[in-house]
KEZAPA-894910 format. One record per residue (C-alpha): y, z, x; residue number from 1. Coordinates in Angstrom, 2 decimals. Example, Ala and Ser with C-alpha at 12.3 -4.5 7.8 and 13.67 -1.06 7.14 Angstrom:
// KEZAPA-894910
<atom <-4.50 7.80 12.30> 1>
<atom <-1.06 7.14 13.67> 2>
END
This chain:
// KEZAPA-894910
<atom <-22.46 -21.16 45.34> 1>
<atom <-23.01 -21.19 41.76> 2>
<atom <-23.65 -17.93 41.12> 3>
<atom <-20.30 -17.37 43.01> 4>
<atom <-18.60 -19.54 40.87> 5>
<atom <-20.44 -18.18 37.79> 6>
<atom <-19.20 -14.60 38.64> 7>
<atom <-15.34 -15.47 39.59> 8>
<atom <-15.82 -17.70 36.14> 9>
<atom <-17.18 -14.12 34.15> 10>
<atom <-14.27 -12.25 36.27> 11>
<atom <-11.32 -14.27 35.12> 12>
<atom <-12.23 -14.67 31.68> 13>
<atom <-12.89 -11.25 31.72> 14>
<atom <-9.59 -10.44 32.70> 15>
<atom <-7.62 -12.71 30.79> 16>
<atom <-9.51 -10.96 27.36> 17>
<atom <-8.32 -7.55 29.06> 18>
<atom <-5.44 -8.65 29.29> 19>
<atom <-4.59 -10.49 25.60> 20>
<atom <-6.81 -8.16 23.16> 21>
<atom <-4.20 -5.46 23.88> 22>
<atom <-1.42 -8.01 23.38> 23>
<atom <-2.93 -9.67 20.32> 24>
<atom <-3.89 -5.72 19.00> 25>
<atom <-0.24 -4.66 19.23> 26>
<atom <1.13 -7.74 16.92> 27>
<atom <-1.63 -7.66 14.11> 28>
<atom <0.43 -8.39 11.36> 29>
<atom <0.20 -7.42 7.70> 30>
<atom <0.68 -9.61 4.69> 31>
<atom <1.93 -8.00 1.26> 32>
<atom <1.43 -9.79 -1.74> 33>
<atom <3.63 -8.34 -4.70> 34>
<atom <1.07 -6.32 -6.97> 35>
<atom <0.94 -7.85 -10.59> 36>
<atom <-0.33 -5.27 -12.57> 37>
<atom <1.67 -2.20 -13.75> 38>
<atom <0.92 1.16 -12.44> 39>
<atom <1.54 4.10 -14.29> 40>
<atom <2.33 7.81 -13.50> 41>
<atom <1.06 10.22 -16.41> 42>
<atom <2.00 7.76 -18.62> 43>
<atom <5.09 7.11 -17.35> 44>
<atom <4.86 2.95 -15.95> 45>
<atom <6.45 2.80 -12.36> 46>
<atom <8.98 0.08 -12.06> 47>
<atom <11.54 -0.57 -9.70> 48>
<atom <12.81 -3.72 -8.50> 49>
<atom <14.12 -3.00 -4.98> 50>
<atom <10.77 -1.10 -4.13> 51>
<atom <7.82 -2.86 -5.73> 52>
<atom <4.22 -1.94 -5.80> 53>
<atom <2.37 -4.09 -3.06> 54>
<atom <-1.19 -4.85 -2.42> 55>
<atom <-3.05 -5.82 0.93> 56>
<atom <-6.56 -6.75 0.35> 57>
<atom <-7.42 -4.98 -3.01> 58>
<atom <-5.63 -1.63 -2.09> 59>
<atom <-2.20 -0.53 -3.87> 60>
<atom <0.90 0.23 -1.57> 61>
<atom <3.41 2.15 -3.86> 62>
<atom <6.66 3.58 -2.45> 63>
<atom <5.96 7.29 -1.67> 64>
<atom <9.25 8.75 -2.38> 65>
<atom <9.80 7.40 -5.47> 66>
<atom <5.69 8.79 -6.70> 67>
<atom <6.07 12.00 -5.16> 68>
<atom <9.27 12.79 -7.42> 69>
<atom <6.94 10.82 -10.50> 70>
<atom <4.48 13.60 -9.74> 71>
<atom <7.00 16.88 -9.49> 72>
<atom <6.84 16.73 -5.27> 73>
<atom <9.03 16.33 -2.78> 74>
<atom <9.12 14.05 0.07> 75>
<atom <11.69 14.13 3.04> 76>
<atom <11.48 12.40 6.57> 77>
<atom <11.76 15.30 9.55> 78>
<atom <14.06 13.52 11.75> 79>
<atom <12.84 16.47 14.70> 80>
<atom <8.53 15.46 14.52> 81>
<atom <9.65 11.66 13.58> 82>
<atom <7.31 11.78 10.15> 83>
<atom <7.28 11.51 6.70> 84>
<atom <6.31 14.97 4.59> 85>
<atom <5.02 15.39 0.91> 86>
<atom <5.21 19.26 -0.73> 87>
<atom <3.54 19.31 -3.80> 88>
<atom <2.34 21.81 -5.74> 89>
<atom <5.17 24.58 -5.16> 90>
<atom <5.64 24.44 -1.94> 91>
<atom <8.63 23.12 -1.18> 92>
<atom <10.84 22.45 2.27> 93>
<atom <13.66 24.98 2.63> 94>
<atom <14.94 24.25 6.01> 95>
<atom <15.69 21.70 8.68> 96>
<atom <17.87 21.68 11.42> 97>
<atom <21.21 21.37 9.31> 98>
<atom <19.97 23.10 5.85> 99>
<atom <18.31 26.53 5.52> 100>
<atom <17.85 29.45 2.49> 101>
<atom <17.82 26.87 0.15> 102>
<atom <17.10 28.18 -3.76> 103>
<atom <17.63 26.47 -6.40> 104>
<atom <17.68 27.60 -10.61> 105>
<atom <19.20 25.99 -13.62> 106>
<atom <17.91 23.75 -16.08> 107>
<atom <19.01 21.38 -18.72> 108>
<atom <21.56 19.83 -16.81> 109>
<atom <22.98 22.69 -15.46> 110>
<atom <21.92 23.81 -12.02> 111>
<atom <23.06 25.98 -8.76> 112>
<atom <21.43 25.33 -5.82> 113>
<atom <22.25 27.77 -2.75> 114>
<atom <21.78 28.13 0.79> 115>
<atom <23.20 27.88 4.23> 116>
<atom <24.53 24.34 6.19> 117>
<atom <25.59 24.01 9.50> 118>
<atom <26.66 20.24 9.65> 119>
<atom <29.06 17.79 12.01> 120>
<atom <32.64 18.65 11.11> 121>
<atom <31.39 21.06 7.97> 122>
<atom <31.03 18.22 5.53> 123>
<atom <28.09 17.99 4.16> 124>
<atom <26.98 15.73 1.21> 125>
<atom <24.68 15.86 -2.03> 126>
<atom <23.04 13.78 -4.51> 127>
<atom <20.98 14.09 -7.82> 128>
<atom <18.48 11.60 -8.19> 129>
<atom <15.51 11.19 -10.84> 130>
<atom <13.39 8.96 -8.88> 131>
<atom <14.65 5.75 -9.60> 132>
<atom <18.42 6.10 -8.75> 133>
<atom <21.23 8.35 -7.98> 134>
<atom <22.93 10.10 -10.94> 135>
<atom <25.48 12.42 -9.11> 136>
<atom <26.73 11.91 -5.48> 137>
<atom <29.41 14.07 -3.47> 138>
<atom <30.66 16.16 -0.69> 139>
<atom <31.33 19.80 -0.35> 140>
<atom <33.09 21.34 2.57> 141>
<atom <31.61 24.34 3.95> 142>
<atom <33.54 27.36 5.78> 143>
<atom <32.48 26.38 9.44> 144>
<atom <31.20 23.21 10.92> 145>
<atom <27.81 23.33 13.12> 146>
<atom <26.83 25.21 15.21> 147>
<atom <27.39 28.03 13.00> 148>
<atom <25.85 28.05 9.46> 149>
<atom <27.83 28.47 6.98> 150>
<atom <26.66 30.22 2.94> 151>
<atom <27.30 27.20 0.41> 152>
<atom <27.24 26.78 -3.32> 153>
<atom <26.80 23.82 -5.63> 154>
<atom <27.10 23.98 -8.94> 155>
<atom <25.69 21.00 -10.68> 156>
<atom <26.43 18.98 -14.23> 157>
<atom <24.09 16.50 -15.59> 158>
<atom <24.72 15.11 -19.10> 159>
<atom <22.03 15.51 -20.74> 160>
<atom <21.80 11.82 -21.59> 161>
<atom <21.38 11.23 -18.07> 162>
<atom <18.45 13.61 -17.76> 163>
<atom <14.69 12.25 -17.46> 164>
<atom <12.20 12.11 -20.52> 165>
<atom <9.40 12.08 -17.52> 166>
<atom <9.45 13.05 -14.29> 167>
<atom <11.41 15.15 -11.47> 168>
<atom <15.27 15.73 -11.14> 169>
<atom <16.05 16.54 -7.60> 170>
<atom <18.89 17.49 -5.28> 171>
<atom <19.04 15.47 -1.75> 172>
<atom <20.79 17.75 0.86> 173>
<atom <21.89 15.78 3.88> 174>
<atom <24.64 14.94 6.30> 175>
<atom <25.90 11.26 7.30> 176>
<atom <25.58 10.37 10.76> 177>
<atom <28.21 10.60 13.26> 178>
<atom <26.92 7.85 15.68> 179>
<atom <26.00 5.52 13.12> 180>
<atom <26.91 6.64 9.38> 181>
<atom <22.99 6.55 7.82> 182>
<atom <21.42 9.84 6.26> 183>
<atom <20.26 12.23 8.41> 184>
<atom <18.82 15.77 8.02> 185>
<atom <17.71 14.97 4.01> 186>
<atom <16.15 17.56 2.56> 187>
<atom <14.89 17.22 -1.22> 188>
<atom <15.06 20.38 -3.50> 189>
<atom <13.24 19.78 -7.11> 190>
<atom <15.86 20.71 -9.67> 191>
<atom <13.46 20.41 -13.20> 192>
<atom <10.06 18.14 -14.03> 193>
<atom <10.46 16.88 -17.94> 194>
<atom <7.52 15.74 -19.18> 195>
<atom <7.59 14.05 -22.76> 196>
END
């Protein structure tokens, strides 16, 4: 009898662990402590209020976006595989499902950046950021909404005041959602790297 109840004992602890590890896996939680020390990017200290630099025990969490611009990449979320991409090192994205053929040339504030769009009602939108925050944002109308594409052409004026001693002017490509109004289909085209 006690071996019985030893082994239903060993059985339904067994199971209840089975059970909870799983559970208790699924809802590890992380905790963030705000990073005090500066980090900087050739030279260049990253600092940014709304995204700080975070640490979780002794490693550095920095916002990717904002570094891989720092650096002269380009980082973009591909809504279609649900991740996060970094192109560094000249090769860039040039297509997603709304943006395609995309080139861009220019420099010192003056840019063109080409290519074909085939967005929701044949508005699509633009903005030039230098990392930290947006210096241009707009629409542009294209000849035909999606599904067709449609050729486009932005021409693009930064004062040179506005321009970055350090780091990478880019062009975000995307199209606001109809369902909800966020960002979708971004695509980030590097416009000029400055370096001091």
């Amino acid at each position: 009898m006690k071996k019985f109840r030893g082994f239903a004992i060993g059985v339904l602890v067994g199971g209840i662990l089975m059970t909870t590890l799983p559970s208790l896996a699924a809802t590890m939680k992380y905790m963030l402590v705000k990073a005090t020390y500066p980090i900087y990017v050739n030279n260049t200290q990253y600092n940014s209020p709304e995204l700080p630099i975070l640490n979780y025990e002794g490693n550095t969490y920095i916002p990717m976006k904002a570094i891989g611009e720092l650096l002269g990449g380009a980082v973009q979320w591909n809504a279609d595989l649900k991740r996060a991409e970094i192109y560094y090192g000249g090769v860039e994205p040039t297509e997603n499902n709304a943006f395609r053929k995309i080139k861009a040339s220019g420099t010192n504030g003056k840019y063109s950046v080409t290519g074909e769009g085939r967005v929701f009602e044949a508005v699509m939108s633009y903005a030039v950021t230098d990392g930290h925050t947006y210096l241009l944002e707009k629409n542009y109308m294209l000849n035909e909404g999606g599904p067709a594409w449609s050729a486009f052409t932005l021409d693009i004026q930064i004062s040179k005041d506005k321009l970055p001693l350090n780091g990478t002017l880019s062009v975000e490509l995307f199209e606001y959602s109809a369902k909800d109004g966020s960002k979708i289909n971004i695509i980030t085209v590097p416009l000029e790297s400055f370096k001091p």
